[in-house]
C-alpha positions in Angstrom: 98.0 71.3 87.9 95.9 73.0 85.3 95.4 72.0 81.8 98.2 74.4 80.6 100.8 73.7 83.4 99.1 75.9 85.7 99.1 75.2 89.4 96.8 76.5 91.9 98.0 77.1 95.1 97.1 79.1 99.0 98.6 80.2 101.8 102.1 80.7 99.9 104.4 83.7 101.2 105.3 86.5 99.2 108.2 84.8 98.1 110.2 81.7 98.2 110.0 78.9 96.4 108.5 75.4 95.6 109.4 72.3 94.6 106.9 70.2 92.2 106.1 66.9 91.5 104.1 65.3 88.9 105.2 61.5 89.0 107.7 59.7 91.4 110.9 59.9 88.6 113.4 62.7 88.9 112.5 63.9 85.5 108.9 64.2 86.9 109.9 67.1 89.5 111.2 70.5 89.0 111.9 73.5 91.5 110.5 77.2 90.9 111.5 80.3 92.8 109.0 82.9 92.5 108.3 86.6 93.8 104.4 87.5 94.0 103.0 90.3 92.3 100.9 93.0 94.3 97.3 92.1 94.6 95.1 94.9 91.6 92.0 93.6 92.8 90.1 92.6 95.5 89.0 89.1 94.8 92.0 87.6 96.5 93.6 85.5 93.6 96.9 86.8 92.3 98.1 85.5 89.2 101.9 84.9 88.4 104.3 83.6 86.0 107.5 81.2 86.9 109.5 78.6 85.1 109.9 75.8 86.6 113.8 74.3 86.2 
């Protein structure tokens, strides 16, 4: 996880979604379905936005 609640991932599919954990209390875990963007560029990050519920 990233400073801002950003999390870094690879090797994800175009879509799906993910379930995160932070801590071993339900509180500490939340699930995000996300949809990639098209890749603009070539350096082979894509950057997205989901909330995580």
């Amino acid at each position: 996880m990233g400073e801002d609640g950003q999390l870094y991932i690879s090797g994800m599919p175009e879509k799906g979604a993910l379930q995160v954990n932070w801590g071993k209390d339900q509180a500490q875990q939340c699930r995000v379905a996300f949809t990639l963007p098209e890749q603009q560029d070539n350096t082979g990050v894509v950057m997205a936005n989901a909330v995580c519920r």
